[in-house]
C-alpha positions in Angstrom: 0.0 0.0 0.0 1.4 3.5 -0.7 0.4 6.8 2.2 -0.6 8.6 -0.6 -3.7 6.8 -0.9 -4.8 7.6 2.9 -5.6 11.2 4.9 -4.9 11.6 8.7 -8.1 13.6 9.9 -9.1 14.9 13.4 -11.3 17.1 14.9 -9.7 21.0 15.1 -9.3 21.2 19.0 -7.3 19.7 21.9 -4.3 18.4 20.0 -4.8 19.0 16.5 -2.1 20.9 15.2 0.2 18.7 16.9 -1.1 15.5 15.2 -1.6 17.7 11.5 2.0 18.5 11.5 3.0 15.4 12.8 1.3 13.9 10.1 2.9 16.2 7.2 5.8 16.0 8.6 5.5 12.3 7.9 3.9 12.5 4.5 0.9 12.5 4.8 -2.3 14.3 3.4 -4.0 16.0 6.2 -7.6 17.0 7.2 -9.2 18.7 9.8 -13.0 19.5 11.2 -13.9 22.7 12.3 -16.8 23.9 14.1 -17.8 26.9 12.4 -15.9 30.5 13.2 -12.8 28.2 14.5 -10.8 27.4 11.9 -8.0 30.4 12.2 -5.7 28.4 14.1 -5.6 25.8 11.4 -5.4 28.4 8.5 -2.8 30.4 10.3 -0.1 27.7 11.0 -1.3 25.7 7.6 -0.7 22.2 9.2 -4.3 20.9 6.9 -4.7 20.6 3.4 -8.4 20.8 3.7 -10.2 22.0 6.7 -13.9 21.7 6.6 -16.4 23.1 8.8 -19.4 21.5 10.7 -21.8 23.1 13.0 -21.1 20.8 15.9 -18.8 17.9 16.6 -21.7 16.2 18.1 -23.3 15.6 14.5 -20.1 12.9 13.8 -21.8 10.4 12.8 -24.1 12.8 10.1 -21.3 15.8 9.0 -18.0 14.3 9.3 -18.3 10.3 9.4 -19.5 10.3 5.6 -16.3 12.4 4.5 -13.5 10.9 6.4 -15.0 7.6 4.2 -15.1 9.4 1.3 -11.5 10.7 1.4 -10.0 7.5 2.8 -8.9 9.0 6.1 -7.7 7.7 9.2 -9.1 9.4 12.3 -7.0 10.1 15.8 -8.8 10.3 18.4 -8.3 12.9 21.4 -10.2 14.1 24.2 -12.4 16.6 22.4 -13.3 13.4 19.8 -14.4 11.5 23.5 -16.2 14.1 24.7 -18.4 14.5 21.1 -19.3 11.4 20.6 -19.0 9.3 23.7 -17.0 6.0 24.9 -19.9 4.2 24.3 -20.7 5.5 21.1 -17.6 5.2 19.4 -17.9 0.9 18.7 -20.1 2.4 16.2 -17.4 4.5 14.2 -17.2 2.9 10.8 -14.2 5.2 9.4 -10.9 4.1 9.8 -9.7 5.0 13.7 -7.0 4.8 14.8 -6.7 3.1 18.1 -8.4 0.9 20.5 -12.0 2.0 20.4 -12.8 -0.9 23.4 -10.4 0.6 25.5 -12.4 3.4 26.2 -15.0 2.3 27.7 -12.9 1.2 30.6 -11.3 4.6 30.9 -14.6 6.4 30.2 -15.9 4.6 33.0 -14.4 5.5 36.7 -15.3 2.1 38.3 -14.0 0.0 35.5 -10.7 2.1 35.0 -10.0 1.4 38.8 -10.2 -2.1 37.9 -8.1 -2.0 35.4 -5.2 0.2 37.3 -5.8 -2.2 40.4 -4.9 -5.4 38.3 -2.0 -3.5 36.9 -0.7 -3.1 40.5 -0.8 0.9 40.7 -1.6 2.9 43.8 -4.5 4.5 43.4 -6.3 7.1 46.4 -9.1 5.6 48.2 -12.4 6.5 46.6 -15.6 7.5 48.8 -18.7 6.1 47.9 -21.1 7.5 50.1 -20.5 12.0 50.9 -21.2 11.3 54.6 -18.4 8.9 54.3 -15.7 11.9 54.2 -13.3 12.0 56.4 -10.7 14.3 55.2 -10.0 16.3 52.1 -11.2 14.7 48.9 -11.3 15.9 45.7 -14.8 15.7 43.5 -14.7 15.4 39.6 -17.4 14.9 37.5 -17.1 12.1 34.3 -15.9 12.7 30.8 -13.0 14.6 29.2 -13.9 18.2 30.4 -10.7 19.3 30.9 -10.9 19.4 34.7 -14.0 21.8 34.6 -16.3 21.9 37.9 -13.6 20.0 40.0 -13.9 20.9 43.7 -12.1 20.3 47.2 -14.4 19.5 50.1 -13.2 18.6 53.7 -16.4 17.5 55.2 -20.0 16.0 53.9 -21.5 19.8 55.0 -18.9 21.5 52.7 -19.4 18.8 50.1 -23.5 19.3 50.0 -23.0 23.1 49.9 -20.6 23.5 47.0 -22.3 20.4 45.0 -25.5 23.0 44.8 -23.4 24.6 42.5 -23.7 22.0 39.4 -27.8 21.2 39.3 -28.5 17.9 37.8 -24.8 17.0 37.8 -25.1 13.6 39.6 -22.5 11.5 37.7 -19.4 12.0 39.9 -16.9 10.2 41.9 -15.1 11.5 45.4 -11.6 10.6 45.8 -8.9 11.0 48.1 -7.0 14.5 47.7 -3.5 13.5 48.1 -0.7 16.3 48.9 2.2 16.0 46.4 3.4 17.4 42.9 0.6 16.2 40.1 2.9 14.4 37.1 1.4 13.5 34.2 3.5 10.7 32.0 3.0 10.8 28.1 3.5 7.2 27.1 3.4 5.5 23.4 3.2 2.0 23.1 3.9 1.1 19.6 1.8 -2.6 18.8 4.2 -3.7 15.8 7.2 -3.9 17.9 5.5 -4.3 21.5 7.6 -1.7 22.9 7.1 1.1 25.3 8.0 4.6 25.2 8.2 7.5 27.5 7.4 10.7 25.3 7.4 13.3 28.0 6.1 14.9 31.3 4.1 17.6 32.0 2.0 19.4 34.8 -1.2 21.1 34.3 -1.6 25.0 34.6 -5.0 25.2 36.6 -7.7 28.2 37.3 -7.4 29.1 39.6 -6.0 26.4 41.6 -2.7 27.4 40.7 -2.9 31.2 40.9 -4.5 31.2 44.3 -1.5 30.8 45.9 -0.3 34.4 44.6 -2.7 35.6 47.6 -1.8 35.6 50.8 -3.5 33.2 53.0 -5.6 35.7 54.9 -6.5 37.6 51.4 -7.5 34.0 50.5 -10.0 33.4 53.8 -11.4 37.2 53.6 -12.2 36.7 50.0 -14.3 32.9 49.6 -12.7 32.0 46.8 -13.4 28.4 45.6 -10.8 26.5 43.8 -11.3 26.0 40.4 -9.8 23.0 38.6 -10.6 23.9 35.0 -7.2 23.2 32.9 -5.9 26.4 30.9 -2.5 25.3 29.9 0.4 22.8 30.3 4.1 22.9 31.8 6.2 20.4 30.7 8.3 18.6 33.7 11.5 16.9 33.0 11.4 14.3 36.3 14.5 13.1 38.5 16.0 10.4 35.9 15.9 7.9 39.2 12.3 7.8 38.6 12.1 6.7 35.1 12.7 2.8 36.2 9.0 3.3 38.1 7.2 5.4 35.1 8.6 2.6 32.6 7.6 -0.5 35.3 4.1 1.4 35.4 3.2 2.0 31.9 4.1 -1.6 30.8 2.3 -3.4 33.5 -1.2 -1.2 32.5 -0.5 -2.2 29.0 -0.2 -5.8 30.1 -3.3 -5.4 31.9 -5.1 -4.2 29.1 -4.7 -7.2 26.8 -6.7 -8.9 29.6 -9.8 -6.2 28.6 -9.5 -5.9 24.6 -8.4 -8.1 21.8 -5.5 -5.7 21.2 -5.0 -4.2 24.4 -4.1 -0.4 24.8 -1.8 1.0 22.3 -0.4 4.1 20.8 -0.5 7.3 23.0 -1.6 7.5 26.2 -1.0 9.6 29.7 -1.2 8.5 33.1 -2.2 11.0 35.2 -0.8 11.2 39.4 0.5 12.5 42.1 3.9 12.2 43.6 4.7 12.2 47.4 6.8 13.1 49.7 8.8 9.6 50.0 8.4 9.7 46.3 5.7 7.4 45.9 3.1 7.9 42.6 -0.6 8.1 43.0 -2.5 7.0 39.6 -5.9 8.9 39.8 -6.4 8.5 36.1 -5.7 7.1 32.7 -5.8 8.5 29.2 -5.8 6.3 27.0 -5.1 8.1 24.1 -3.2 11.6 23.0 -3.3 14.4 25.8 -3.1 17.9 25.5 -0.5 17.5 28.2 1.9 16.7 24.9 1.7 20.2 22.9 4.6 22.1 24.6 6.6 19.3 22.4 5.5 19.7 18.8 8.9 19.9 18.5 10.0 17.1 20.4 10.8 16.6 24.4 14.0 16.0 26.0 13.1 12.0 26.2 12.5 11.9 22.3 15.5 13.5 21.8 17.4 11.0 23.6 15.7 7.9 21.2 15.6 10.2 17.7 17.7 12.0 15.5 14.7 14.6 14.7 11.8 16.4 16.1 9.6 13.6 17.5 6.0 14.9 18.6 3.6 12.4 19.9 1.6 13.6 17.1 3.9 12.6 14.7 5.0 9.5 16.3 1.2 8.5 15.6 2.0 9.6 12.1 4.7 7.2 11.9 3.4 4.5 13.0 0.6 4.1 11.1 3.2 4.7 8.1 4.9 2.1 8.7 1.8 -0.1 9.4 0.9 0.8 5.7 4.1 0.2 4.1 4.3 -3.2 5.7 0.5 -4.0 4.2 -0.6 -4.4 8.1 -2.7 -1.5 8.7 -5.2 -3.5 10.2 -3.4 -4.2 13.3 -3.4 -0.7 14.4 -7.1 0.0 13.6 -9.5 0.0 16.4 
């Protein structure tokens, strides 16, 4: 099979441009859906060959499945994609996607994800399942890819019923263990033609105002009632004590191994584990992504962990890119189709 005969699509948010010019950069033809009045960033750094606008992501199946057919295209998934369609919507894609598609619905789905991270042996912070259960600070975040919108901190189940008044008919939630330490997030590819793992990266998320709250001093704070917001507005990437790596590698191949125990293929390509170190140095998996994170843009150009395995600028976006070239020039695309 040639590339030249396949497009690498995705929707135009999240990671886009980092998967377009990963894809170029690999030779690829490239396409990418808009919502309408949001297609500047994709104009301005021309990383698409043909952008075409929908009204919402949430008509997939009726505006953009019937032209990534059309054109042949392969479709990456990222969180936006999750959030449009829906874990358990997405067995029903019919375009060529790229990944795992019954992967998600055991990261989609809290209970099932802790499963899955149990059986892989991670640490994971205790989860309440009852608010008159709480017993010290927990953390409360509400289902799906949202970015870390409407997360909040509650230290008691008084404080919890008060600030929950806040999100009306949001009652699909989990309470969880707040645990002090610095949050890492580890950017992972495991590539399913060679069975090996790689670590792409590290990074920490910029939160409002979680992170600019402590710019007040802690009377200022009390005086004013603020409550912590959670809602993601950036990334910083992290470059971790190289004594740690053994641990992050140990991690990520034992939830891949227990992930061939849930799917046929088991998780591949990109995806992030999301936690919190200690003080005795100790990581805390509260989540799993199992796919390309936004946590990966500040290295379109490659991280210092790429660097070390590549000659040349190695996004994760174009490590995709590559991989399903090289699926294609080996006539085994199928393998890396979900």
């Amino acid at each position: 099979m040639d590339i030249s005969t396949f497009t690498i699509a995705t929707l135009g948010s999240h990671s886009a441009l980092q998967i377009l010019k990963g894809a170029k950069d690999e030779g690829f033809k490239t396409l990418v859906f808009c919502e309408k009045g949001r297609s500047k960033p994709y104009l301005s750094y021309r990383v698409a060959d043909e952008i075409i606008e929908v009204e919402s992501f949430t008509n997939y199946f009726t505006e953009i499945e019937p032209e990534l057919i059309k054109r042949n295209a392969i479709l990456i998934p990222h969180g936006s994609i999750i959030n449009a369609i829906g874990a358990a919507t997405a067995p029903k894609i019919q375009a060529n996607y790229y990944g795992s598609k019954g992967i998600l619905e055991w990261e989609s789905n809290r209970s099932k994800e802790r499963v899955w991270l149990k059986d892989a042996g991670l640490q994971l912070p205790k989860i309440f399942s009852s608010p008159e259960e709480i017993n010290c600070p927990v953390i409360i975040k509400f289902h799906g890819a949202k970015g870390g919108r409407g997360y909040f901190i509650a230290n008691s189940p008084s404080e919890f019923y008060e600030r929950i008044k806040e999100y009306p008919g949001e009652d699909d939630f989990v309470i969880q263990e707040y645990i002090v330490g610095v949050p890492i997030y580890a950017h992972y590819f495991h590539s399913i033609q060679n069975d090996e793992l790689e670590i792409m990266g590290f990074d920490k998320r910029y939160e409002s105002n979680a992170d600019s709250i402590g710019r007040i001093a802690a009377k200022d704070q009390l005086e004013a009632n603020i409550h912590t917001s959670y809602t993601i507005t950036g990334n910083i990437p992290v470059v971790v004590r190289e004594s740690l790596l053994p641990m992050f590698f140990e991690l990520g191949e034992n939830v891949v191994k227990a992930s061939r125990k849930l799917t046929d293929k088991g998780l591949f390509g990109p995806f992030c584990l999301e936690g919190i170190i200690d003080t005795n140095l100790n990581l805390y998996v509260f989540e799993i992504s199992a796919r390309i994170v936004a946590g990966t843009n500040p290295y379109i150009q490659g991280s210092p962990y790429t660097a070390l395995r590549y000659d040349e600028p190695m996004s994760t976006g174009r490590r995709i890119a590559r991989e399903i070239k090289e699926a294609i020039l080996a006539d085994k695309l199928e393998t890396i189709l979900g």
